[in-house]
N, C-alpha and C positions, 0 to 999 in steps of 0.2 A: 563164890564171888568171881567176875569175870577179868578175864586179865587183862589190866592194863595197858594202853602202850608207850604212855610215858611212863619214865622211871620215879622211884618214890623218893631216891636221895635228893636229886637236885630240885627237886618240888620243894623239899623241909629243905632244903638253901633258902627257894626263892623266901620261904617264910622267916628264916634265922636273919637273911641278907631286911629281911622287913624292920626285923626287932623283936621276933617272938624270943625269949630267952628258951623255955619249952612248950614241946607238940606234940601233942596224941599224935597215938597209929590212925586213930581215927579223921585226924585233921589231916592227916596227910592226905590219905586217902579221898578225902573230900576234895579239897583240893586239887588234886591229877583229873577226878571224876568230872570238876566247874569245867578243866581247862580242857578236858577233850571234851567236852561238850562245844564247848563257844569256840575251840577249833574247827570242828567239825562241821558247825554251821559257817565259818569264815573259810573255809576250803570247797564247801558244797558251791557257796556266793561265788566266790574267785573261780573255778570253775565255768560258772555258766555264764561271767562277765567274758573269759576267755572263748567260751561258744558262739557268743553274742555277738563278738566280734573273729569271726571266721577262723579262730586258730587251734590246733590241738594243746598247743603248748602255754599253761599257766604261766604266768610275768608278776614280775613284783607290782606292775601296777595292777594289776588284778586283786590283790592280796590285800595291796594298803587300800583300794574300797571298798573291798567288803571288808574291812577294817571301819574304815569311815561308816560304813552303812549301818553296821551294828552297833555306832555309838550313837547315830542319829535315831531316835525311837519317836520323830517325830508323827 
């Protein structure tokens, strides 16, 4: 298995903070895996929004659209 880079505890928060009472090892781990995933694409996005517009340096408003982008699946 390949290592993570978010951590697994506060992953089982986000899920305990939801209302899970109990969580597989396995749900955790799914879980860390959804979220670096759709990070990953939301940092690739923010990224190239920061390129796009002439800067080396990522900005929160870079973040919150591809935020927005990847809810829009229009």
């Amino acid at each position: 298995m390949a290592k993570n880079e978010l951590p697994i505890a506060p992953v089982a928060r986000l899920l305990k903070n939801a209302g899970a009472e109990r969580i597989s090892e396995d749900a955790k781990v799914a879980l860390v895996e959804a979220l670096e995933n759709s990070a990953t694409v939301v940092a690739e996005k923010a990224l190239s929004y920061a390129k796009h517009a002439g800067r080396k340096t990522v900005k929160g408003e870079d973040v919150k659209l591809a935020v927005q982008s990847q809810k829009c699946k229009c």
